[in-house]
N, C-alpha and C positions, 0 to 999 in steps of 0.2 A: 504494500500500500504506500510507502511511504515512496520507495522507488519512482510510483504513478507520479504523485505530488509533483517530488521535485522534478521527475521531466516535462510535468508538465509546466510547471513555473520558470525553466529554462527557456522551453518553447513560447512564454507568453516574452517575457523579457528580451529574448534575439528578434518578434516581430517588434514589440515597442522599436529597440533599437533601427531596425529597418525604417518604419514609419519617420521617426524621428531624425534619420539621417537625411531620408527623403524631401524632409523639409529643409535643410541648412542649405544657406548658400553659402557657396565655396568663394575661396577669395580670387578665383578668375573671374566667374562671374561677377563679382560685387567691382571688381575693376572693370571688366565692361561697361558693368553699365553708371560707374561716374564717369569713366569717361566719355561715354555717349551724350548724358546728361550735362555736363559741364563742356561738351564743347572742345574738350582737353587734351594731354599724353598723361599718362600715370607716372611717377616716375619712381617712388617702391609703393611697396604691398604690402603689410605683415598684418598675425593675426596675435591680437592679447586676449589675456581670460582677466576678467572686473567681475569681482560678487558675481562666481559662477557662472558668468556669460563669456561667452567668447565673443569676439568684436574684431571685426576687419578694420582696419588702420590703411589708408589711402592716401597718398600723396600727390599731388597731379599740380602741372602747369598747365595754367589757362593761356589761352591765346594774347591773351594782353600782358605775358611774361610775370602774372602771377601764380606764387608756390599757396597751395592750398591743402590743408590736412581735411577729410572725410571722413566721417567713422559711422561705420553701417554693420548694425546686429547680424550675425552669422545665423539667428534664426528664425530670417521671417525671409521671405519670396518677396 
């Protein structure tokens, strides 16, 4: 019985996982699209973790040679 349990609680936990991967955006993406939005080049990319959140950190130059920092939640679309 107990065996049942826990595979079966391993199998709920790797679908969360999946679901929940499925939603983050990746930090290529999140560069696409300030740069799309902004008009811009990116010029780095990194990711930090703040009170359990991961957050993409963007840096881009505008077309009017200004450097501009971004920061967009790695978990929403």
């Amino acid at each position: 019985m107990f065996s049942v349990l826990r595979n079966l609680l391993i199998a709920i936990v790797a679908s969360l996982v999946l679901v929940v991967s499925a939603w983050a955006l990746t930090l290529q993406e999140a560069a696409d699209r300030v740069a799309r939005q902004y008009d811009a080049k990116v010029v780095s990319a990194h990711t930090i973790e703040r009170d359990g959140r991961r957050i993409h950190v963007i840096r881009i130059l505008t077309r009017d040679g200004v450097v501009r920092t971004v920061r967009v939640p790695a978990d929403r679309r």
